[in-house]
C-alpha positions as CSV (number, residue, x, y, z in Angstrom):
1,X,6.0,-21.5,217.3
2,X,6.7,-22.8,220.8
3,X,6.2,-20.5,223.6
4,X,9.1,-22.3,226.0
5,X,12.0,-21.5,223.1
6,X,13.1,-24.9,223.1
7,X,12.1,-26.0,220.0
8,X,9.3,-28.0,220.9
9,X,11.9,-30.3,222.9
10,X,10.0,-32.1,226.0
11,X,11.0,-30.4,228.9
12,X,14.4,-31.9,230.5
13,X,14.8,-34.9,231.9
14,X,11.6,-35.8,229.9
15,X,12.8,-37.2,226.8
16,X,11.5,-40.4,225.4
17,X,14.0,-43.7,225.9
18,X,13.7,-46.0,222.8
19,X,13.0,-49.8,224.9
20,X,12.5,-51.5,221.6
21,X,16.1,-52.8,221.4
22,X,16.9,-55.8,218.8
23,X,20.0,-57.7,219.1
24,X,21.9,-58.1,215.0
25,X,21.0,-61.7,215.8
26,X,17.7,-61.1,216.4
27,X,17.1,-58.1,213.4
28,X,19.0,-60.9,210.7
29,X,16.6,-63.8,212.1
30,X,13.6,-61.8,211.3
31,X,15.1,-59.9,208.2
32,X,16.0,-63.7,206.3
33,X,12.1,-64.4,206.3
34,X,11.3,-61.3,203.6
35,X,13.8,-63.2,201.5
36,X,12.8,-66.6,200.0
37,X,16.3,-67.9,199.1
38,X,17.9,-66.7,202.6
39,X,19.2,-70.1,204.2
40,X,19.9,-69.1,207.7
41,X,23.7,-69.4,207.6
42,X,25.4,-66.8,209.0
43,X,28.7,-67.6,207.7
């Protein structure tokens, strides 16, 4: 059990900020290449 009482929350203003953002562009670029019959269209 945490001794603050929050939960073993960091403390405020000390929370982590995700920086690994991927545009949808980007994610369905790089998701096509698991699938052999993807053709790059996005239409």
């Amino acid at each position: 059990m945490s001794s603050s009482g929050n939960g073993g929350a960091p403390p405020v203003g000390q929370e982590n900020i995700n920086t690994d953002i991927v545009t949808l562009t980007r994610f369905l670029t790089e998701e096509q290449t698991k699938v052999p019959e993807a053709t790059g269209d996005f239409t």
